[in-house]
N, C-alpha and C positions, 0 to 999 in steps of 0.2 A: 514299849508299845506306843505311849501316846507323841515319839520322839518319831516314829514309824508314822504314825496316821499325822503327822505336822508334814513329814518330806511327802507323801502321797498327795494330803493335800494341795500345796505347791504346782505337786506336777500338775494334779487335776484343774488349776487353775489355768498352766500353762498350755495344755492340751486343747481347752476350751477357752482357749483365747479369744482373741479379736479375729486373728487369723481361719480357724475352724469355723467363726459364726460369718466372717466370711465368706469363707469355700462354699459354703451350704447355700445362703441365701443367694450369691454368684451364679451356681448353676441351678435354682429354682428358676430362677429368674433368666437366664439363659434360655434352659430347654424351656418353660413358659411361651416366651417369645417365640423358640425355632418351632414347637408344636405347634402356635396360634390359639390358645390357651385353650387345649385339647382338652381339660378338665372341666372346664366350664362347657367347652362346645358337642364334648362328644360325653357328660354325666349320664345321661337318659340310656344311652346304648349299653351303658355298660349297669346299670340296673337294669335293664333287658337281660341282660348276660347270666345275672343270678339267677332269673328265675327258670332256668335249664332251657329255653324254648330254644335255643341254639346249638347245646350239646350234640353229638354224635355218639352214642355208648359203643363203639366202635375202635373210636380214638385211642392212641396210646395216653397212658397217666393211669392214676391212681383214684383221685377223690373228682369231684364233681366240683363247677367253679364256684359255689356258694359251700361245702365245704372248705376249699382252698382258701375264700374268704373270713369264712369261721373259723379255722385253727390259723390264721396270719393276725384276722383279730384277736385272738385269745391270747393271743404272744404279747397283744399291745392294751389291749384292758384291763389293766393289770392296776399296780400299784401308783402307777404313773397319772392315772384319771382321778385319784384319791390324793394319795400324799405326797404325791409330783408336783400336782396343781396348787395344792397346798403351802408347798416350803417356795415355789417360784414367787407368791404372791408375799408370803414371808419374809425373804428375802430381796427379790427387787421390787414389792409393791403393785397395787394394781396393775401397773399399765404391763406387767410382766405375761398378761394373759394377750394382751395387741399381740405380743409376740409369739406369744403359742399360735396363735391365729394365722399370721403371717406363715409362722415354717409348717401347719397343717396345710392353708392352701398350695403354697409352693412342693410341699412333701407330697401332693397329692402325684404331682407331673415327676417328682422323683421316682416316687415308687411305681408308676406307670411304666418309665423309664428299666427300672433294675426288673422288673416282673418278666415284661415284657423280651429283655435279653435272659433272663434265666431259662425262661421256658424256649428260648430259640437256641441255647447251648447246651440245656440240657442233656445227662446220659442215661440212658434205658437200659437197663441190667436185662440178661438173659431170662430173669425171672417175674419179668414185666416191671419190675419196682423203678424208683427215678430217682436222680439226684441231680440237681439245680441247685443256680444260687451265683454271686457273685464270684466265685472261685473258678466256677468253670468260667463265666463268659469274659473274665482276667486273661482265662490261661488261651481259651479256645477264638474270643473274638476278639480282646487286645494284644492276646500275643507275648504277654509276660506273664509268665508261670507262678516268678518270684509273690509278686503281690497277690496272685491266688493263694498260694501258700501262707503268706500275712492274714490275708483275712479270715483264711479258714483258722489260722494259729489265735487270734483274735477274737474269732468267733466261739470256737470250743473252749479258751480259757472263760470268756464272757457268760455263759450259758451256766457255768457254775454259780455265776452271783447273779445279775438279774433273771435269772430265769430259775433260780433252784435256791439256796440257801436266805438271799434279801425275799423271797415267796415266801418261804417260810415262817421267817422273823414276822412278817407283816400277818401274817395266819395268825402263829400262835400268842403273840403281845396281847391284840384285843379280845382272843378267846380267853387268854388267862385274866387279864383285868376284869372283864366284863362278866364273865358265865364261875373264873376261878379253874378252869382247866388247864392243868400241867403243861408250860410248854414240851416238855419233852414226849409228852403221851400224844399231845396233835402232831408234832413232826412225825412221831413214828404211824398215825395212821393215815395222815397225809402222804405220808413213802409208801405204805402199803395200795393206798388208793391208784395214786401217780404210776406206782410199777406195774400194778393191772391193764393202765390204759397202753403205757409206753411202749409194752415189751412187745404189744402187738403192731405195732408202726404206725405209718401217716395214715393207712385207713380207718385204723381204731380209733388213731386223735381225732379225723376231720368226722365220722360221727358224730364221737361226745363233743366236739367244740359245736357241731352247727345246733345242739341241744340247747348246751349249755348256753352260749354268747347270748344267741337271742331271750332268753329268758330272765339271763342278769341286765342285758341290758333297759330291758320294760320294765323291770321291778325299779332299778338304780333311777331311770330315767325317770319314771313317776313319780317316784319321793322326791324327786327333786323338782317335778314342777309342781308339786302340791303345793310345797314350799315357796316356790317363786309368783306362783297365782295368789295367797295369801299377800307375799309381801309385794303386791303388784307395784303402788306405788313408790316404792322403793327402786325398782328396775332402773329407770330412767337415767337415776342418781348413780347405781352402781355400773353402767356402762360406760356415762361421763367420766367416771372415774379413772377407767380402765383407757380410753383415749388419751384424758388428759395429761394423763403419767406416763403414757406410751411415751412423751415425747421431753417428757419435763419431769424435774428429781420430785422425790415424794417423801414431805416433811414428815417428822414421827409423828403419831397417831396412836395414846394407847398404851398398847406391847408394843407397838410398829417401831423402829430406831429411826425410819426412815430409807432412801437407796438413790442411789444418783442413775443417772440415764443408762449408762453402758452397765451400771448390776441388775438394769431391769430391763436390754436387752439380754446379758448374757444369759439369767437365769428363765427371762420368756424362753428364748432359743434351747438353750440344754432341755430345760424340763418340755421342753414339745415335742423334741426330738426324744427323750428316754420314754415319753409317754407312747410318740406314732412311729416311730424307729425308722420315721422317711428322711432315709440318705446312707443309713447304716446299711440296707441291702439285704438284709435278714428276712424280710416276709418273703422274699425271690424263689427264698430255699422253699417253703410251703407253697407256694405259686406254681412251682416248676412241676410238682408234682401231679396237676390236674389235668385232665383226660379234655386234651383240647390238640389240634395241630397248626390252631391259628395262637402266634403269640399276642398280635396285639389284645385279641379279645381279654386275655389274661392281663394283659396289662392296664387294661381301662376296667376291669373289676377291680383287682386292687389297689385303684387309685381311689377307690371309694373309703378305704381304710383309714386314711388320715380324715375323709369327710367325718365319719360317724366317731372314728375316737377323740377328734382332736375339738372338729368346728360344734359337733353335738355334745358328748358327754364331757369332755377335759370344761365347755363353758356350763354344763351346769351347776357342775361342782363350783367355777370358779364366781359363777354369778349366787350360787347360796352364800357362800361363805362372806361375798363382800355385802351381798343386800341386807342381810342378818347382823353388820357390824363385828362378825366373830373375828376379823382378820386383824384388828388391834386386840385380840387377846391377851396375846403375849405366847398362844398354845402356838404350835408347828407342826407339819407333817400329819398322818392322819388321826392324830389326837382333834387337830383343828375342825377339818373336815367333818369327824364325829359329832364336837360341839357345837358345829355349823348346824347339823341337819336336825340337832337336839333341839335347839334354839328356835330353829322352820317346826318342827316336827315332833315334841313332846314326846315324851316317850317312844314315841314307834322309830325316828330318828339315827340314833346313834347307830339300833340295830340294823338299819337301813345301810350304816354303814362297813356295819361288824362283818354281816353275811354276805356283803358286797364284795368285801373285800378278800374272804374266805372263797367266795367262786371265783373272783379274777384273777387270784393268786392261782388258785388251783388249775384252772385253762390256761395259764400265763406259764406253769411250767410243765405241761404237757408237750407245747409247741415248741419252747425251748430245746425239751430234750431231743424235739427232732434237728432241732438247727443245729444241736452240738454233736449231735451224732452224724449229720452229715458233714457236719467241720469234720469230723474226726478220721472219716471214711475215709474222705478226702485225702487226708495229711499219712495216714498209716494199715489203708485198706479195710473192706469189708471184714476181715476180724478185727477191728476194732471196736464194730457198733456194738456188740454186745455186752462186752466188758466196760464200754461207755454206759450203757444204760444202768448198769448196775451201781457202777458209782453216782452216776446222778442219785440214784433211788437215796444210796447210802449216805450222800450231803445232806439231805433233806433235813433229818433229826436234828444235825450240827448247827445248819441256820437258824434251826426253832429256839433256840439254848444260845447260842453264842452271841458277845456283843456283837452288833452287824456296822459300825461303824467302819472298822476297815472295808470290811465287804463291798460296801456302797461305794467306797471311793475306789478301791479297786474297778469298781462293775462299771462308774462312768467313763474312767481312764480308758478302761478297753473300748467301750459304746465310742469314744473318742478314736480312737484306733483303726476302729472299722469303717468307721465312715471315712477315712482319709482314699484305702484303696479304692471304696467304692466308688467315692466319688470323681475317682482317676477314670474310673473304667467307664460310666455313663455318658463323661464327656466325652470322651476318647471314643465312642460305638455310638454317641449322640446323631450320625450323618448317618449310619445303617438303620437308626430305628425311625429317623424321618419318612426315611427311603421305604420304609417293612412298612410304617404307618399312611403314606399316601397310596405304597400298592392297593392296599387293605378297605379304603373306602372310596377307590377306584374301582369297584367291585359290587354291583348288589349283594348285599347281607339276607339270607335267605335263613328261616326257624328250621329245624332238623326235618318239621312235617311239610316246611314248603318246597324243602330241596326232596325230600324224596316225593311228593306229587311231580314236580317237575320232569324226573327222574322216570315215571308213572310205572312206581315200585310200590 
């Protein structure tokens, strides 16, 4: 085994190379420019956009675009905002959060980008239901099939680890240490939970996620600026920080060994990307699914995604943990994080963290199981969703209980993987979504009640 997790490692190095954190930042920075930094220009429209004033309940789709939102964030607030942020700063050191920063903003115009083609490739089953996502707008608007097939293969083997069994690990660890509950007793009511929501599809998810999100997120969010108002004075120091080392290696400190420039790029870039999963093309699949027949609108709602997970909560976390001094610990992962908010947060703290981390895990693999299920759809037909769902349910247990080392490096290799086609296909359909995007604000943008006045309906 540990001769197995040495060659995985390896590859996972290889995969997330210099090359990968190229591609990435290459075409943020790209379509950025070709949009006219659509993210910034056109934010406000697309918080418009959640608050339904635009909907048509008419429209073909499934959930509503602030659902769509909510189970695309639930995919993405997960472990990645806790123990992502955590081991990035662990291992390359403050300035590893500059770089979350950077592939949050640039992810914003990615995921713009892949929403925006999913929901324009999308297919509408006879039964009103949808399936989006990078696979179709591969097969349908690039014109190679092959790499729709990769990503879905990609996608559904991924969905088993981050999104199902590394969920679990992360559930039942802190409930066991903390409270002394069995991992194997919370995997299996966590499967029982999970199965209730899933078996009912994207409608059922994007519900409990637009519940859930917003409620973990005001609760996560507020301990953690309780935290940071407390140690105001400190702020200033712990930003400096995060600059300074963005650009320059960072001597041991502590627990810290230290990290030279390119470990505090790589692991800014991975863990920003495992945290907002902008470039991987994943939220697309949950995107495609919502009751709109304008793409871009969907594409400027979930461009919001990498805003709230990356530029909001990924830096609360990562501004407790360095203004508190917890990051020379020597702790990692979400041990760290816990001892961060302990340290801010006395007692009420850690649990800040425990039950944080219990709902992001838990809407983190609701959403998953849609995205492996429409991987799955995809690769071997609508019978296979259902026999997918059931095995999701059935990993659940195994994640709670098993070392998850393998897991994790499996989970990023693939996260690795996926981003490659997708990022083939945004550039490659980069000139049609210009094109889709200047029709679109070539256009008065009319609320559902101003187009039917006009209408004098």
């Amino acid at each position: 085994m540990e001769n197995l997790i040495a060659l995985l490692d390896k590859v996972d190095s290889y995969v997330w190379g210099p090359f990968l954190i190229i591609f990435l930042l290459f075409t943020g920075v790209f379509l950025t420019i070709r949009y006219r930094f659509i993210q910034i220009r056109k934010f406000g429209h697309g918080v418009g956009l959640i608050t339904g004033r635009y909907e048509d309940p008419k429209d073909e789709g499934e959930i509503t675009h602030f659902q769509a939102l909510s189970a695309a964030l639930s995919a993405t607030i997960g472990t990645g905002n806790i123990a992502g942020v955590a081991t990035a700063i662990v291992s390359g050191g403050p300035g590893a959060v500059f770089w979350m920063w950077v592939t949050g903003a640039l992810g914003m115009v990615n995921k713009y980008n892949s929403a925006l083609l999913g929901l324009n490739f999308r297919k509408i089953h006879p039964d009103g239901t949808a399936s989006g996502g990078p696979m179709y707008y591969l097969e349908r608007g690039l014109k190679v099939k092959f790499l729709g097939w990769l990503f879905a293969f990609f996608g559904a083997v991924a969905s088993f680890g981050i999104g199902d069994m590394v969920q679990a690990n992360s559930v039942a660890k802190p409930l066991e240490e903390n409270l002394g509950i069995p991992s194997l007793a919370t995997g299996l009511i966590v499967a029982l939970f999970v199965g209730l929501v899933i078996i009912g599809g994207i409608k059922r998810i994007g519900r409990v996620a637009s519940r859930v999100v917003p409620f973990m997120c005001v609760v996560y969010i507020l301990g953690a600026l309780i935290i940071l108002l407390t140690n105001l004075e400190k702020l200033p120091y712990a930003v400096g920080l995060i600059i300074k080392h963005a650009f320059s290696p960072t001597s041991a400190a502590g627990g810290f060994l230290g990290a030279t420039v390119a470990q505090t790029i790589r692991f800014g870039v991975a863990r920003g990307l495992f945290s907002n999963e902008a470039g991987l093309g994943s939220a697309s699949i949950a995107h495609s699914a919502a009751k709109t027949k304008e793409p871009v609108r969907e594409g400027l709602v979930a461009m919001l995604g990498p805003f709230v997970d990356t530029i909001v909560i990924c830096s609360m976390t990562a501004l407790v943990i360095i203004s508190t001094g917890a990051w020379t610990s020597g702790l990692t992962s979400s041990p760290l994080s816990a001892h961060a908010f302990e340290l801010g947060l006395p007692v009420v703290g850690k649990w800040i963290v425990t039950f944080g981390l219990v709902f992001f895990a838990f809407s983190t693999m609701l959403t998953w199981s849609y995205y492996g299920d429409r991987c799955s759809e995809y690769i071997l037909g609508s019978k296979a969703v259902m026999p997918y769902r059931w095995l999701f349910v059935m990993c659940i247990p195994i994640g709670a209980v098993v070392k998850i080392d393998l897991v994790w490096l499996l989970t990023d290799i693939m996260n690795g993987f996926m981003a490659f086609p997708n990022l083939i296909g945004i550039l490659g359909l980069s000139g049609l979504v210009a094109r889709m995007t200047n029709e679109y604000f070539s256009r008065p943008q009319y609320t559902y009640k101003e187009k039917r006045r006009n209408l004098g309906v």
